[in-house]
C-alpha positions as CSV (number, residue, x, y, z in Angstrom):
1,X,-27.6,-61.5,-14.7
2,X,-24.4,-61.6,-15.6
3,X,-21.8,-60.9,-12.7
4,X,-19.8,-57.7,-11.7
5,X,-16.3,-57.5,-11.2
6,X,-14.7,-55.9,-9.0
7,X,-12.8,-52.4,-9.5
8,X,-9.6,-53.7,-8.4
9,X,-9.7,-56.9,-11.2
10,X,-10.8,-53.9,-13.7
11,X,-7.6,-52.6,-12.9
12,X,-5.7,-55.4,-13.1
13,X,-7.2,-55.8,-16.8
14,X,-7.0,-52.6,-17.8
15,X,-3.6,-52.1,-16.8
16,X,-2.0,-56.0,-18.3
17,X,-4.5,-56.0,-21.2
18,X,-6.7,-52.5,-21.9
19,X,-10.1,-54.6,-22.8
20,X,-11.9,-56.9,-20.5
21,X,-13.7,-58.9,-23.4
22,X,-12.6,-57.8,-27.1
23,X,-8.5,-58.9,-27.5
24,X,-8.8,-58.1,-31.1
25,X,-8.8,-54.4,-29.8
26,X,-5.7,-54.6,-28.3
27,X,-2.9,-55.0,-31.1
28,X,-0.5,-52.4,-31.5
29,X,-2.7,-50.1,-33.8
30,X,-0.6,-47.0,-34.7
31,X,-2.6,-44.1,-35.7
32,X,-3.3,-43.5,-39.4
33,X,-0.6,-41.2,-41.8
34,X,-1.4,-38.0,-41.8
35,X,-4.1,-36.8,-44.5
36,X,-4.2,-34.3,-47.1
37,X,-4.2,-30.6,-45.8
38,X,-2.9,-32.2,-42.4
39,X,-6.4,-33.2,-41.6
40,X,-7.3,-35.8,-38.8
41,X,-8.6,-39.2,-38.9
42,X,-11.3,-39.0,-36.0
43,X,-13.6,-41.3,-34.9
44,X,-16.8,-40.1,-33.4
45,X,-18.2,-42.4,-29.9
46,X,-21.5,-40.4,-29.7
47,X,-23.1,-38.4,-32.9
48,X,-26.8,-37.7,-31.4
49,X,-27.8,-35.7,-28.6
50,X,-24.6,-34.0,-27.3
51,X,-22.8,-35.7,-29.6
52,X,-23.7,-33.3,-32.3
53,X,-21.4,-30.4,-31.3
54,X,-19.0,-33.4,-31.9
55,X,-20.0,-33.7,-35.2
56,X,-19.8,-30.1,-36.1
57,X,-16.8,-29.4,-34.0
58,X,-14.4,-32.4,-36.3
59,X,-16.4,-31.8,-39.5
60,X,-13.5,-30.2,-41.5
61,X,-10.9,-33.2,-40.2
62,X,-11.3,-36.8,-41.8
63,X,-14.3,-38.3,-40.1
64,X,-13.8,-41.9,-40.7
65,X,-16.2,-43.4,-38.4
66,X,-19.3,-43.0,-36.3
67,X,-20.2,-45.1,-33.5
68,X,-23.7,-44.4,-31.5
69,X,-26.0,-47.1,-30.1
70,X,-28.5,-45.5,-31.7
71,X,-28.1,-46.4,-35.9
72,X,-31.3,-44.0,-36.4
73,X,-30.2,-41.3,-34.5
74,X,-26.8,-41.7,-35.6
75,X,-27.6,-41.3,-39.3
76,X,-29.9,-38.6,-38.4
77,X,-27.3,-36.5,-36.4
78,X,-24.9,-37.2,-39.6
79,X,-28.1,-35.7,-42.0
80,X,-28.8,-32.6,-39.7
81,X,-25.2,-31.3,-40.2
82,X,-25.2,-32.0,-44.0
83,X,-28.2,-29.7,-43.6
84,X,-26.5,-27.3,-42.4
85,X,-23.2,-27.4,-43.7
86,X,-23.7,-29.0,-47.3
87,X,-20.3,-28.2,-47.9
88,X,-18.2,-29.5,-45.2
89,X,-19.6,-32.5,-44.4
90,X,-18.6,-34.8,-46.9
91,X,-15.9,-37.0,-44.7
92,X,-19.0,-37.0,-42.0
93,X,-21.4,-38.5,-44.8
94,X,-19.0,-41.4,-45.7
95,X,-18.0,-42.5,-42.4
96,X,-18.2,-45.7,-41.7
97,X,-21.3,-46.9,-39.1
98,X,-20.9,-49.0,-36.0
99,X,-23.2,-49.5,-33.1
100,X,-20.3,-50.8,-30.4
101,X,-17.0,-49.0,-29.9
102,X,-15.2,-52.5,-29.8
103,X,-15.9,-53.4,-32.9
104,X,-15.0,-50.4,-34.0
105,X,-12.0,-50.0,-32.6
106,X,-11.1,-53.6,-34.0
107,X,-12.1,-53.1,-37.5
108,X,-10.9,-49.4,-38.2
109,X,-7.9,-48.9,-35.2
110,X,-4.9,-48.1,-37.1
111,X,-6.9,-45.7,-39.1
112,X,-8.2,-43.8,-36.0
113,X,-6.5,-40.8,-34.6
114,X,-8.6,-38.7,-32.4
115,X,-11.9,-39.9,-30.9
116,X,-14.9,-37.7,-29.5
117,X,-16.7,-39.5,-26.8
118,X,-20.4,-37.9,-26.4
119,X,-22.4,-41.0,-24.5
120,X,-23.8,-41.7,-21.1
121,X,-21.5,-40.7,-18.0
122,X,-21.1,-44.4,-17.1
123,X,-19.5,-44.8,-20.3
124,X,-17.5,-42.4,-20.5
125,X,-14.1,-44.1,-18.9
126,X,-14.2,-47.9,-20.8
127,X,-13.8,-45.6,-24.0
128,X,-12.2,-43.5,-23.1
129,X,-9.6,-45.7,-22.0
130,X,-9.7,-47.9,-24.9
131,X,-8.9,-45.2,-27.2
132,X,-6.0,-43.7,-24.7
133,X,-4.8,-47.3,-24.5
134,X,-4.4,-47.5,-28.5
135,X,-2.8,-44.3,-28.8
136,X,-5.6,-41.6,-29.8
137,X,-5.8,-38.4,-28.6
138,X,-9.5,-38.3,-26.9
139,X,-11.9,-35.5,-26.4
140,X,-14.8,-36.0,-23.4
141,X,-18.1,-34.6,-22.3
142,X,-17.9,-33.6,-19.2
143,X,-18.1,-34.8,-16.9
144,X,-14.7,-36.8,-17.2
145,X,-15.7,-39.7,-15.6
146,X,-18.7,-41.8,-13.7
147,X,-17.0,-41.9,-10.2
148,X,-13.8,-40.3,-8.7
149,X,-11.5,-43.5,-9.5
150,X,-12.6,-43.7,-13.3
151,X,-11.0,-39.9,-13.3
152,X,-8.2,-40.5,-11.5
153,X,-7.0,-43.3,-13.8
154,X,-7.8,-41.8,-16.7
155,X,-5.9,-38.7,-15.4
156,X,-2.8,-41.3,-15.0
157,X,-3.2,-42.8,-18.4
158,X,-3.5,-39.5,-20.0
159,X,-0.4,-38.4,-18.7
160,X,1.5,-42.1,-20.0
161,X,0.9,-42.1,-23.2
162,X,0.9,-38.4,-23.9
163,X,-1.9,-38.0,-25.9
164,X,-3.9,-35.4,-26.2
165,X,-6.7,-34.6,-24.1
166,X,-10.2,-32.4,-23.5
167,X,-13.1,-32.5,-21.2
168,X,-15.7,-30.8,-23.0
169,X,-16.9,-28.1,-20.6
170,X,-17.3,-25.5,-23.3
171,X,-16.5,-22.5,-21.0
172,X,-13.1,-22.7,-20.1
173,X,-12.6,-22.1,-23.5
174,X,-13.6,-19.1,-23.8
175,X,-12.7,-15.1,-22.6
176,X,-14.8,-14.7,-19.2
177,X,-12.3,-18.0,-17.6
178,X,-9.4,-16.2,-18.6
179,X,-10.5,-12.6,-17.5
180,X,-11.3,-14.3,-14.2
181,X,-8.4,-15.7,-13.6
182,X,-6.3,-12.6,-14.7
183,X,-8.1,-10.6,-12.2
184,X,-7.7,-12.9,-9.7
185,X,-4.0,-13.2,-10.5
186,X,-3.8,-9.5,-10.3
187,X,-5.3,-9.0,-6.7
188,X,-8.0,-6.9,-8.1
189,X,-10.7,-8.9,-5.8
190,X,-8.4,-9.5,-3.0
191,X,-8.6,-12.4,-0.6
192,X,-11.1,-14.7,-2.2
193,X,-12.6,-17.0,0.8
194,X,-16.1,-17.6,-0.1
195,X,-17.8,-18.9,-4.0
196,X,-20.9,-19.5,-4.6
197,X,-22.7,-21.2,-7.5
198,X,-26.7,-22.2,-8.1
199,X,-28.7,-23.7,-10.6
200,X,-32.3,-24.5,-11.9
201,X,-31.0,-28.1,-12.7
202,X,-32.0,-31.2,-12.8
203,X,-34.3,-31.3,-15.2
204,X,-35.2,-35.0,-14.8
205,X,-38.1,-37.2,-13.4
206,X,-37.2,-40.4,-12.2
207,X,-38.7,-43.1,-13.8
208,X,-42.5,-42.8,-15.1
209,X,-43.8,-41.6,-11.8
210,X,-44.6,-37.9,-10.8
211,X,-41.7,-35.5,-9.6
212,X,-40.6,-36.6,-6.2
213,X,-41.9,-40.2,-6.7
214,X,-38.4,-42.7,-6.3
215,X,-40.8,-46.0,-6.7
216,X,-39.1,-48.5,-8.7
217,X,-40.8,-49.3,-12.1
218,X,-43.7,-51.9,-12.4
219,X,-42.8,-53.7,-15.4
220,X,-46.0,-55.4,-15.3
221,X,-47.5,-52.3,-16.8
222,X,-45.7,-51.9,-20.2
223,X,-43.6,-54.1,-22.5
224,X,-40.0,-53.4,-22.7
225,X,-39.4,-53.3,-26.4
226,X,-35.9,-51.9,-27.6
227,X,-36.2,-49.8,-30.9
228,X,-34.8,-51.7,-33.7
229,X,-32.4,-49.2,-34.4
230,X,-30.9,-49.0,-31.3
231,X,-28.0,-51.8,-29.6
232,X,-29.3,-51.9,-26.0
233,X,-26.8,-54.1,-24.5
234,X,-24.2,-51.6,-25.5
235,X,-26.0,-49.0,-24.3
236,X,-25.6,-50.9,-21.1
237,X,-22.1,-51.2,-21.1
238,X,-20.5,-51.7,-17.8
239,X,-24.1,-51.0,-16.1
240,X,-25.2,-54.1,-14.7
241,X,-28.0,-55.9,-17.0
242,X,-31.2,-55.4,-17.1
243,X,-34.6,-55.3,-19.4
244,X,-35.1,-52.5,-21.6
245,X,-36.4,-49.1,-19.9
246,X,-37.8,-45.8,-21.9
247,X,-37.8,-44.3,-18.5
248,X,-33.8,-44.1,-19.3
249,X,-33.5,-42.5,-22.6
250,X,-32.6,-40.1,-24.1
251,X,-31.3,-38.8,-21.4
252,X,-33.1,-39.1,-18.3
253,X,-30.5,-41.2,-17.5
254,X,-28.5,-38.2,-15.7
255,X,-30.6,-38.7,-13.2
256,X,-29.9,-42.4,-12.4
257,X,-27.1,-43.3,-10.4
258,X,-25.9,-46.6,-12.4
259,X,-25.8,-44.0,-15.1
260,X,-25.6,-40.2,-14.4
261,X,-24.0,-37.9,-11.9
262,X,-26.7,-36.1,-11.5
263,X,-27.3,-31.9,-11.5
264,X,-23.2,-31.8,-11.0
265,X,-22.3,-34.0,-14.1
266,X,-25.0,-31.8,-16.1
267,X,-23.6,-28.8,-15.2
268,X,-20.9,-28.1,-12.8
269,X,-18.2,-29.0,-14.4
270,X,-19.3,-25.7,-16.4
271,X,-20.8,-23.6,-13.3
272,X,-18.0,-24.1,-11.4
273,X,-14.8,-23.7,-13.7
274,X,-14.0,-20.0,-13.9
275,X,-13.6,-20.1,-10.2
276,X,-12.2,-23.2,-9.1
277,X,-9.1,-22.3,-12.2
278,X,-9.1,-19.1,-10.8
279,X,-8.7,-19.9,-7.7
280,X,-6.1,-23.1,-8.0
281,X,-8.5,-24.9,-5.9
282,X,-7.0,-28.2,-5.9
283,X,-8.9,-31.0,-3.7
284,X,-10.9,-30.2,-0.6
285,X,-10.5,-31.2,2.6
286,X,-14.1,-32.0,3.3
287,X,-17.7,-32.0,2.0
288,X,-21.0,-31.6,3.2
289,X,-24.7,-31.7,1.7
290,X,-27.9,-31.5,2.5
291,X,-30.5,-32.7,0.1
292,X,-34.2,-34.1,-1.3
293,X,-34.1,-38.0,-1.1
294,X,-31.1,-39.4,-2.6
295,X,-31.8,-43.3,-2.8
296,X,-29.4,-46.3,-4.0
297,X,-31.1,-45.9,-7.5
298,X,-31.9,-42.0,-8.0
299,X,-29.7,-38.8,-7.4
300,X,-31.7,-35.9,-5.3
301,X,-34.1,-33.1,-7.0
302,X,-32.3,-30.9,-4.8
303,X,-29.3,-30.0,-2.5
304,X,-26.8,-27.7,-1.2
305,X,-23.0,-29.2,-0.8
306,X,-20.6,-27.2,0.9
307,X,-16.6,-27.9,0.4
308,X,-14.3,-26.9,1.8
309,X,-10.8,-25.7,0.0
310,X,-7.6,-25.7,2.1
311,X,-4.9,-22.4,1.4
312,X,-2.6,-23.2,-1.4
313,X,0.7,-21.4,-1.3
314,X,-0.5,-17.6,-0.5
315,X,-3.8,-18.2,-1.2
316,X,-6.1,-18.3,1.8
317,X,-8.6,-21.3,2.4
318,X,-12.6,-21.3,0.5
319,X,-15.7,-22.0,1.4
320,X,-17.6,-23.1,-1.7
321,X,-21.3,-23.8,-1.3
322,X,-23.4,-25.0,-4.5
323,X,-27.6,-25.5,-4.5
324,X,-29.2,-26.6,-7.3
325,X,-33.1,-27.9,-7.6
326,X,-33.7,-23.6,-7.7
327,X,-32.3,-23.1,-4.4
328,X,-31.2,-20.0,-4.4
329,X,-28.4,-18.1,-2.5
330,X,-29.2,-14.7,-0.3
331,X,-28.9,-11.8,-2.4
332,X,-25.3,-11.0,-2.1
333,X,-25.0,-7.1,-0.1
334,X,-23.4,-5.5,-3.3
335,X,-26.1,-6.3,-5.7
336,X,-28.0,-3.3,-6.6
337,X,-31.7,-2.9,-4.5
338,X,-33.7,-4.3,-7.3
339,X,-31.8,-6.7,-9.6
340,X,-31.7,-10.4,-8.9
341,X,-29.5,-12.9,-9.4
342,X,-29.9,-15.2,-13.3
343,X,-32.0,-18.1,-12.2
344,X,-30.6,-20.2,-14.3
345,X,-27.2,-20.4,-13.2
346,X,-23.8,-18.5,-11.9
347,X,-21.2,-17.8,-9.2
348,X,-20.0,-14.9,-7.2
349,X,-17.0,-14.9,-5.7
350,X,-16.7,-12.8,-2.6
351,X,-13.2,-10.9,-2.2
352,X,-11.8,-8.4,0.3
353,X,-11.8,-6.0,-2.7
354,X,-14.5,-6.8,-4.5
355,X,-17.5,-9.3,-5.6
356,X,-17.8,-11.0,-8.7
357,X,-21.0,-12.4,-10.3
358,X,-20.6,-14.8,-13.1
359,X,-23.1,-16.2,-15.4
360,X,-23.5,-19.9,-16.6
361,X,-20.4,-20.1,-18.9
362,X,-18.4,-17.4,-17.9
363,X,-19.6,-15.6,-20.7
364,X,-20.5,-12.6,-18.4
365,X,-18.5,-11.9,-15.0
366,X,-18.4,-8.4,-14.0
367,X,-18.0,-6.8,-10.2
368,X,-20.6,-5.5,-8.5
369,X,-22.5,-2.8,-8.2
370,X,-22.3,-1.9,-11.5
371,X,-21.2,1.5,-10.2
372,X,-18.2,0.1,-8.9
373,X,-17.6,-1.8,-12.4
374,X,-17.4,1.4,-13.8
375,X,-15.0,3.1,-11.7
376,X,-12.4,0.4,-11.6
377,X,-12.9,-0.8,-15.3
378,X,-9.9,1.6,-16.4
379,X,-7.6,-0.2,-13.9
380,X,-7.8,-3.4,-14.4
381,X,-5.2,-5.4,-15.7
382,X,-4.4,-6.5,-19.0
383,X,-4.8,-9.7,-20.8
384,X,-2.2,-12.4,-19.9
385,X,-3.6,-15.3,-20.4
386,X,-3.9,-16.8,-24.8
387,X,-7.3,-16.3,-25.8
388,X,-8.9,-19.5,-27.6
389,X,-10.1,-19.0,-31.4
390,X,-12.9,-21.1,-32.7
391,X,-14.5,-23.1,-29.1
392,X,-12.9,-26.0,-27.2
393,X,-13.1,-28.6,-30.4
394,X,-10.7,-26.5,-32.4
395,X,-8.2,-25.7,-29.3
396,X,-8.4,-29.6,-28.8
397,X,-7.7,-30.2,-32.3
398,X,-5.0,-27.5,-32.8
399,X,-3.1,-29.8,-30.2
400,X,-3.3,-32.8,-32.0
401,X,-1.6,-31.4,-34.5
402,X,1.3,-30.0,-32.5
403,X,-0.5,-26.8,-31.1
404,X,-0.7,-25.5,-27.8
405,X,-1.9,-28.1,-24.6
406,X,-5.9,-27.5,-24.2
407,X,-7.0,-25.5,-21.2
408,X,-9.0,-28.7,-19.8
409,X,-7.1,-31.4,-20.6
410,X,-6.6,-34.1,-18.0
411,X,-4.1,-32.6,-16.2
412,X,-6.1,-30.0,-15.3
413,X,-10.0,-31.5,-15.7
414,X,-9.2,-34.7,-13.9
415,X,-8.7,-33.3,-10.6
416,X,-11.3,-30.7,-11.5
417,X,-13.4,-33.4,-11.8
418,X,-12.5,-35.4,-8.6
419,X,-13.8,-32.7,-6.6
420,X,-17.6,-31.9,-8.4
421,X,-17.8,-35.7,-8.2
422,X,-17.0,-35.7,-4.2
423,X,-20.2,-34.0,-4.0
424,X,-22.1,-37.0,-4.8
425,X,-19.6,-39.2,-2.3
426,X,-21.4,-36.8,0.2
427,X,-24.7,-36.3,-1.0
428,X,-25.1,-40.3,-1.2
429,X,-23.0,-40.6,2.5
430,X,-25.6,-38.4,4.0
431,X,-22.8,-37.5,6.6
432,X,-19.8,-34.9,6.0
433,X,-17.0,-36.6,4.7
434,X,-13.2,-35.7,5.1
435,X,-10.7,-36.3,2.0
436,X,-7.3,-37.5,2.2
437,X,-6.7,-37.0,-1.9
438,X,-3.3,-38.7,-2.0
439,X,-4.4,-41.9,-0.8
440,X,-7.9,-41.2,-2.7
441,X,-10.4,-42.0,0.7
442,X,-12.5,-40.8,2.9
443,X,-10.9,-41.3,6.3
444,X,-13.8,-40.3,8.8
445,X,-16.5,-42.4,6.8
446,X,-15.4,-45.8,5.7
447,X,-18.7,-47.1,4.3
448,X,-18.3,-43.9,2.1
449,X,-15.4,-45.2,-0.1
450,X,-17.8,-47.5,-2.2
451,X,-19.3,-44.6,-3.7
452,X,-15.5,-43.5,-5.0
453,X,-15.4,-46.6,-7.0
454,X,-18.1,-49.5,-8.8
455,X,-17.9,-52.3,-10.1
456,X,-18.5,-53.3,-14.1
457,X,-20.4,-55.8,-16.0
458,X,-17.9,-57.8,-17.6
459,X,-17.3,-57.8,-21.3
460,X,-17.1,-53.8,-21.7
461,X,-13.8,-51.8,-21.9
C-alpha cells in the first residue's frame, strides 16, 4: 500500500504546485473564449448518480467534457438526458469522455471554464481545487468538503482567485430560505434561542452484513472484481488503497468514513440551511452527540448532536439540536392536538413570538398553529431578499457570466459547512468538544483534532 502524506505536505503542494502527481495540469491554462450566444465551456466531474442534475442543470452551456469513473454510467447519464431533452443536449452528446479528472484537466484545460463536481465526498476538495487552481469557476455537491480543513482551504482559495462558486444544496435557492430569513430579519418570531432539525437518514448498511453489524468484510467469501467500465483506482483517489469492494458503490459509501460524512453530508447541509442563514449562525462554540456505534471505519445509524451558537451582534445565543436515524423531537407545544411532525425531515425554530416549522428544503415554513398563521399572515413583511429564477445551477451560471454572486457560494457555504462537519469531530470524539474557529481546534480535546484533518494517498490532486 502505497503511503499517506500528511495534511501539512498536502498543503505545502497544493499551495507551491496545485497537483501532487500530474505537473502537466498545472500550466497556465486560461479559460476558453467565450462561445456563441455567450454560452459556457463546462466540464462535468460526475455525470451519474447525483451527477445528473449536473448534466441537466449545464445542458444549454457548451459541455465539452465528461469525466466519471464510471464510462458505463457516464454514457448512460449522457443517454437518459438526450431522452429527455432531445433537443438541448447536443453539446452533452459530443463531449469528450474521460475517466480521471487529471487527465482531463491536462488534455482539454484551456478549453474548460466552469466545472460541476458530483463524486464521492472524499473527492470532493482534490478537484475541486484543481479546477479553482486553473482558474474555473466550480460548482459542488454538498457537502463542500470531506473534513473541516478541506473546506476551510477551499473557502481561502475561492476567495484568491475570484472565481465563482456554489455548493449544491438545492434549497437555499429557492423562496422558503429567503422568506425565512426576511421574517427573521423583521422580528416577526422574536428572539430565536432554540432550532431543531430531524431526519429519517441514513439510509445505508455498512458493508454486506445486517443493519447494526460494523464487522469488517471477509474477503475470503467473494472475488473482488472491478466492472470493466469503471477506473477503480480513481475512484480511490486520496482514499488509501485497497481491493475492490461492491459493499462501497453506488453510494453506500456515505456511510464510510474514508469516504462519506455520513447522515450530515447527505442531508444537512439542506435540513439545516434556512435556519442557520437566517439566523447568521457563524461557528459554535461547542458540540455534543450522543449516538449508535460510531467506529474508525463506519459513521453511526443514529445520533443526536447538540451545538451550541454564541450571540452575534444583537442576536442572542442558540441551542441547535439535530437527530437523525428517526429520532424524533417532542412534539413542539404549538402544534395542533393531532398533527405530527413530516418524518422525513424539517426544523422549527422556537422564538419569543412565534414557532416556525420547516420542511426538508424549505419549500414549506409556516408558524404554528395554523390558527395563528392565519391571523398574522396579513402582517408580515414583504419580500427583501432577490428571489432565484430557474434552481441553484442557473443562479451559479448567471454568475459566471457576470450576474449576481450565488447565495451558497464559498463565502457563505464554507463556514456553513465547517460547522455540519464539527458534528462528526464530536460524534467520532465521543466527548463534547469546544471550538476555537480562528485557530481551527478543539482546545479541550486534543486527540480530537485528527478528525479536522486526513491524510491523502499520494498521486491525487
Amino acid at each position: 500500500m502505497p503511503p499517506l502524506i500528511s495534511r501539512r505536505t498536502f498543503l505545502k503542494s497544493t499551495t507551491a504546485a496545485t497537483a501532487l502527481a500530474f505537473p502537466a495540469v498545472l500550466r497556465a491554462q486560461p479559460a476558453g473564449t467565450p462561445t456563441p450566444n455567450n454560452r459556457l465551456n463546462v466540464a462535468i466531474i460526475g455525470a451519474a448518480g447525483r451527477g445528473g442534475a449536473a448534466v441537466e442543470g449545464v445542458r444549454n452551456e457548451n459541455v465539452v467534457a465528461i469525466c466519471d469513473i464510471d464510462e458505463e454510467r457516464g454514457r448512460g447519464a449522457v443517454k437518459a438526458l438526450a431522452a429527455r431533452f432531445p433537443e438541448e443536449s447536443s453539446s452533452v452528446a459530443a463531449a469528450e469522455h474521460f475517466n480521471d479528472y487529471r487527465k482531463m484537466f491536462d488534455q482539454l484545460g484551456n478549453k474548460i471554464d466552469a466545472v460541476t463536481i458530483s463524486i464521492p465526498d472524499h473527492m470532493h476538495f482534490p478537484a475541486a481545487m484543481t479546477a479553482m487552481s486553473l482558474g474555473k469557476h466550480v460548482y459542488v455537491e454538498k457537502p463542500l468538503a470531506h473534513t473541516v480543513w478541506e473546506t476551510r482551504e477551499l473557502t481561502r482559495l475561492a476567495r484568491e482567485k475570484k472565481v465563482i462558486t456554489q455548493m449544491g444544496n438545492q434549497g437555499h435557492a429557492g423562496d422558503g430560505c429567503r422568506l425565512l430569513k426576511e421574517w427573521v430579519d423583521a422580528g416577526v418570531l422574536g428572539e430565536v434561542r432554540e432550532v431543531v432539525s430531524w431526519t429519517n437518514r441514513p439510509f445505508y448498511p455498512p458493508w454486506r452484513e445486517a443493519v447494526g453489524s460494523f464487522k469488517k468484510p471477509d474477503h475470503s467469501k467473494f472475488i473482488p472484481v472491478a466492472p470493466k467500465s469503471l477506473n477503480w483506482d480513481a475512484w480511490l483517489g486520496v482514499a488509501a488503497e485497497r481491493a475492490y469492494d461492491p459493499a462501497y458503490m453506488p453510494w453506500k459509501w456515505r456511510g464510510w468514513w474514508d469516504f462519506g460524512t455520513g447522515a450530515f453530508g447527505d442531508v444537512a447541509c439542506h435540513i439545516m440551511d434556512g435556519a442557520y442563514w437566517a439566523l447568521n449562525l457563524g461557528a459554535p462554540t461547542s458540540v455534543e452527540a450522543i449516538s449508535t456505534q460510531a467506529t474508525d471505519l463506519a459513521c453511526p445509524l443514529a445520533s443526536v448532536v447538540t451545538s451550541h451558537f454564541p450571540a452575534r451582534g444583537a442576536l442572542p445565543p442558540v441551542k441547535y439540536t439535530w437527530s437523525d436515524g428517526s429520532l424524533m423531537p417532542p412534539l413542539p407545544v404549538d402544534l395542533e392536538i393531532g398533527r405530527d411532525l413530516p418524518s422525513e425531515a424539517g426544523t422549527l425554530l422556537f422564538g419569543s413570538k412565534a414557532t416556525v416549522l420547516c420542511s426538508f428544503y424549505y419549500e414549506t415554513v409556516r408558524i404554528i398553529p395554523e390558527a395563528k398563521m392565519r391571523e398574522v399572515a396579513p402582517h408580515l413583511p414583504a419580500k427583501t431578499i432577490p428571489r432565484v429564477s430557474g434552481g441553484p445551477f442557473a443562479e451559479w451560471l448567471a454568475g459566471c457570466k457576470g450576474g449576481p454572486k450565488p447565495g451558497s457560494n464559498f463565502e457563505y457555504s464554507g463556514p456553513f459547512t465547517e460547522s455540519v462537519l464539527l458534528s462528526n469531530v464530536a460524534i467520532r470524539s465521543r466527548r463534547r468538544i469546544e471550538w476555537d474557529t480562528k485557530a481551527m481546534k478543539v482546545t479541550n480535546v486534543p486527540s480530537a483534532n485528527q478528525f479536522i484533518t486526513k491524510e491523502y494517498r499520494p498521486g491525487w490532486m
